[in-house]
N, C-alpha and C positions, 0 to 999 in steps of 0.2 A: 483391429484398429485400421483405419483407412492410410491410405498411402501417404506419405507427407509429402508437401506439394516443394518443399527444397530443402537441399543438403543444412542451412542454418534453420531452418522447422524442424529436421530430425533430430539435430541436436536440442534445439530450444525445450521441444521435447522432454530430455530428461531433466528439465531445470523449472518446469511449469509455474512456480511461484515467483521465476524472476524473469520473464518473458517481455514485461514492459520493459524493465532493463534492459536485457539485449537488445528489445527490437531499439530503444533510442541508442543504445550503444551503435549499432549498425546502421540506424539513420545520422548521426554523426558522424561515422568513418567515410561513408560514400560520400554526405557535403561535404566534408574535410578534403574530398579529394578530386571532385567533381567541380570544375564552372557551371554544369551546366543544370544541375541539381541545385546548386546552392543559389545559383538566381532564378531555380523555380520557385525556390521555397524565400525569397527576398521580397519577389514580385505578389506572392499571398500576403505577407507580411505587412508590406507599405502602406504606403496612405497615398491617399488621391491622386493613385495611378502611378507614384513613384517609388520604382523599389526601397529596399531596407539596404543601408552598405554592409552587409554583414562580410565579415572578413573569416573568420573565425570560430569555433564553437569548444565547448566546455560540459563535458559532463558530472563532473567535479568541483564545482564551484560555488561556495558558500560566500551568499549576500545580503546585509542587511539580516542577518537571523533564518536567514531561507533558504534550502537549499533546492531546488527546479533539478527537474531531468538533465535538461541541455538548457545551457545560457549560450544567445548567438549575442557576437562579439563585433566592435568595430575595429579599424586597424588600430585604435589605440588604447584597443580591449577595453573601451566603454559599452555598458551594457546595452541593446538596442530588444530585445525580445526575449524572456522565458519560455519554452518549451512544457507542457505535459504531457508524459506519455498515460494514457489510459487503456486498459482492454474493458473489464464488465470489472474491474473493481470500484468502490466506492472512493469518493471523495475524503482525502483525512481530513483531519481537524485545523490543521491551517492551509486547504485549501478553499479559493482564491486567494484569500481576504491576503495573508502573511505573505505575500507572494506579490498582491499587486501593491500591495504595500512597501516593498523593494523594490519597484522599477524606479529609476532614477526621475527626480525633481527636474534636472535640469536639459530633459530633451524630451522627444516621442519616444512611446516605446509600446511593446505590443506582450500581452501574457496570453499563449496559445494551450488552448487542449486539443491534443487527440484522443480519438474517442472511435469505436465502430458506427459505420453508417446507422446502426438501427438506433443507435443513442443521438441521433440528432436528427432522427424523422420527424417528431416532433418536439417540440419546442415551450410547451404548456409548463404550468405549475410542478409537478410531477418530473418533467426531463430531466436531464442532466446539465440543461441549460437555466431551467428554473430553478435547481436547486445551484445552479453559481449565484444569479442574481442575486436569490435569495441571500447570501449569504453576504454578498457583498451588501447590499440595502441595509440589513440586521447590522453591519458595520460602522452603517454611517456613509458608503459609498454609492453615490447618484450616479447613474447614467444617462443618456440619451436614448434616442430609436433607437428599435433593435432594426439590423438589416441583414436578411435571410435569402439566399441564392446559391445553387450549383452547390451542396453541401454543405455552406460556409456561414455562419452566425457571429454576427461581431456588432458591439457597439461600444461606443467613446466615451473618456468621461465627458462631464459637462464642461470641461476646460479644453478639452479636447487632444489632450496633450498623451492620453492614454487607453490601451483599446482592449476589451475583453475578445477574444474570436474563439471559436471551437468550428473544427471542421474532423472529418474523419480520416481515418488511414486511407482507407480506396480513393477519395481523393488525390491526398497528399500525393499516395504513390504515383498515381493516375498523372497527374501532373511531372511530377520528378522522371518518372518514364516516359514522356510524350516528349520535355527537354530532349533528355540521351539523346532520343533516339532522332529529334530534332536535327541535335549535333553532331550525330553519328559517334557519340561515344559509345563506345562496345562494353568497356569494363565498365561504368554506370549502369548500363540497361541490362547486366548480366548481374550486378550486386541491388542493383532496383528490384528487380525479379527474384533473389532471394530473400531480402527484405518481404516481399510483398508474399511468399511463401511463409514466412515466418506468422506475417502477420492475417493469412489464412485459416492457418493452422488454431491460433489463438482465439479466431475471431467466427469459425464455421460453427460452434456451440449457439444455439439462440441464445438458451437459457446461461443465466451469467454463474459464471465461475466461481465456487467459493474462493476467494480470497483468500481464507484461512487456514486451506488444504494442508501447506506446509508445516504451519504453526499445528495443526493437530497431528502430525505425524510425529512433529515433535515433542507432543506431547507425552504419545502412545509408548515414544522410543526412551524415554526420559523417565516416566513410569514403571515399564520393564527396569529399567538402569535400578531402581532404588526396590524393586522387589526383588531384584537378584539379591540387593545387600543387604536386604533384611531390614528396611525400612517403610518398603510397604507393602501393603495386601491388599489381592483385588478379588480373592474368589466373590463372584456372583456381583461383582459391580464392572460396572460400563462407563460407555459415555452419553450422553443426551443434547442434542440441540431443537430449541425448543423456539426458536427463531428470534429470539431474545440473547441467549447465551449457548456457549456449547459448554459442557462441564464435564470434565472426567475425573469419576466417584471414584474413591480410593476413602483406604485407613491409615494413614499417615502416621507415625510412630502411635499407632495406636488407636488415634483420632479420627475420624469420622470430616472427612474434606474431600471438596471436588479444588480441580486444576481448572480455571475458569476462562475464558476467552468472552469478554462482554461486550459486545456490538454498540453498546450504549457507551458503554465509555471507550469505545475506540473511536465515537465519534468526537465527544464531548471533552475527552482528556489525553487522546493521542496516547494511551494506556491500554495494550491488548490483552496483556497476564497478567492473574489475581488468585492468589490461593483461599479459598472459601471457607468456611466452617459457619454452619449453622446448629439449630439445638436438632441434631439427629438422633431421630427413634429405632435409629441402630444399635440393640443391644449389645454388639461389640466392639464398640466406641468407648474407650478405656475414659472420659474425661467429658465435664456438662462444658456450656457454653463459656457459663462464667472464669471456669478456670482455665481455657483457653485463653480469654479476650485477658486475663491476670499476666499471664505467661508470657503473651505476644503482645503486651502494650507497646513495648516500644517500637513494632514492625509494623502495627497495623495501623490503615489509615483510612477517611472516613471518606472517602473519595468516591464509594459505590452510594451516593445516599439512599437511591432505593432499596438497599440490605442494612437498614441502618442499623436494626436490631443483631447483624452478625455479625462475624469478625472478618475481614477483607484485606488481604497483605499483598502488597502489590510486586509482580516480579518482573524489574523492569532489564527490557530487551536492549542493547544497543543496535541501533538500526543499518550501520556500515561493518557487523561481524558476521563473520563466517559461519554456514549450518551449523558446522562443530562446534564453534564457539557458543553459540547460540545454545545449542543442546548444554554442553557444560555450565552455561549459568544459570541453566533448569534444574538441571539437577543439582549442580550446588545449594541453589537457595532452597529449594525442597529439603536435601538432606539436613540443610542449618536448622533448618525449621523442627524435623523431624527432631533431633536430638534437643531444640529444648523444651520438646514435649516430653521425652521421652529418657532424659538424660542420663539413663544407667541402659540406656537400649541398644540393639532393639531387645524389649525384652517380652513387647506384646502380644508375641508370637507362641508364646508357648500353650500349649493346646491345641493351637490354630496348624492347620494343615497350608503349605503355602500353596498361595494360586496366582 
């Protein structure tokens, strides 16, 4: 593994699925703390040449139904600009649209993405810029010209009152480090540089990063958990991502299910976990379709409509809990599942060697 380029990239490191996190974490703490950063980043922000008065920032902050990375704040913690942090993950399901849809009626305000330079080299149907538009137009939301320079892609609504931009980290940092160093702030241009270490590190991959890394570890870890207990079997099954879904195949009290991560509905329904079951021609699959979908009627929902003919139970994540927590409501809902398939179980093991 190549050197990390600073002490917060070593650590970011071992936390690799929550890296847009820290790094807006730590681009927060430096404006938080810095003059001369925070009217870097005021002066990108503004409109016609007049900064933003941001006083303040928030990473914590639930708006109108939205919650954004970082909310920059006035002095009298009116909203003025949303923040997103991006590396090479995808857009969720209420991004832009729920977000611009929050910025306040009653002034200017500004919804930013960050994003790596090679996500904003171009600009076409396909970018990450066309697929914002796009999603805002599908809303109902018009814009004006786009206007593209120095990194930086931004246009207004037609009111003019609000403004889409996307620019990237090397940018941003570029700029936040040229202030410091402007001002001769020493502890800015020493926490700029590890910020910008961080976001090296995340960002030196061309090829973009699964997303989902995490969640299939947790998967893997959560699977083990319930074979230990005797709830499930994996000899001779895996996992598959087929660029559609990742699924990890198991026998579930008995049953014949994959653990499913659907790319399609984590667009579509902000919904990444589904427990699976289709009509498997796995002969030690205790149980047909139909007496599954009997069994799990009141869990399961029709939310996959491309699986319409299956059974699809959805296992929803809270999105502010902890790995561990995380891992435990996997395993819980799994094991719930398992025993009312299985309700005098596990019992479907007998013959079966575990694996």
């Amino acid at each position: 593994m190549a050197e990390a380029k600073s002490l917060l990239s070593l650590i970011g490191r071992g936390y690799a699925a929550g890296r847009e996190d820290a790094a807006t974490e730590a681009l927060r703490f430096i404006l938080s703390r810095s003059d001369s950063a925070r009217a870097a980043l005021s002066g990108i922000l503004g409109y016609s040449g007049d900064s933003l008065p941001i006083a303040s920032f928030s990473t914590q902050l639930t708006t109108a139904g939205a919650r954004p990375d970082m909310v920059c704040l006035d002095d009298h913690e009116h909203v003025l600009a949303f923040v997103e942090s991006k590396f090479w993950a995808s857009l969720t399901r209420r991004q832009p649209v729920d977000y611009w849809e929050a910025l306040p009626d009653d002034r200017t305000a500004t919804l930013l993405f960050l994003a790596p330079a090679a996500r904003i080299a171009h600009i076409d149907n396909d970018s990450l810029w066309g697929e914002l538009v796009k999603r805002m137009h599908d809303a109902g939301h018009t814009l004006g010209p786009v206007n593209q320079g120095k990194g930086l892609v931004k246009a207004k609504s037609t009111d003019g009152k609000h403004r889409l931009m996307l620019t990237s980290w090397e940018v941003l940092l570029d700029r936040l480090g040229e202030a410091a160093k402007k001002d001769e702030d020493v502890q800015a241009s020493f926490e700029v540089a590890e910020l910008r270490g961080l976001a090296y590190d995340a960002i030196k991959d061309t090829r973009p990063v699964d997303p989902y890394t995490n969640l299939k570890q947790l998967i893997t870890e959560a699977v083990a958990h319930l074979r230990d207990s005797g709830w499930a079997y994996t000899e001779g099954l895996r996992g598959r991502d087929d660029g559609t879904s990742y699924v990890r195949f198991i026998l579930l009290g008995g049953v014949a299910a994959g653990v499913r991560i659907d790319y399609k509905a984590v667009k579509q329904m902000d919904r990444s976990l589904w427990l699976w079951f289709w009509s498997s021609k796995d002969s030690r699959s205790s149980m047909s379709l139909d007496e599954v979908r009997e069994r799990l009627d009141p869990l399961a929902e029709s939310g996959l409509q491309w699986l319409g003919q299956d059974v699809c139970v959805p296992i929803d994540l809270r999105t502010d809990a902890d790995r561990d927590a995380t891992l435990c409501t996997i395993v819980s809902k799994l094991e719930r599942i398992a025993k009312i398939l299985d309700p005098n179980g596990p019992t479907y093991r007998d013959g079966m060697s575990t694996g």
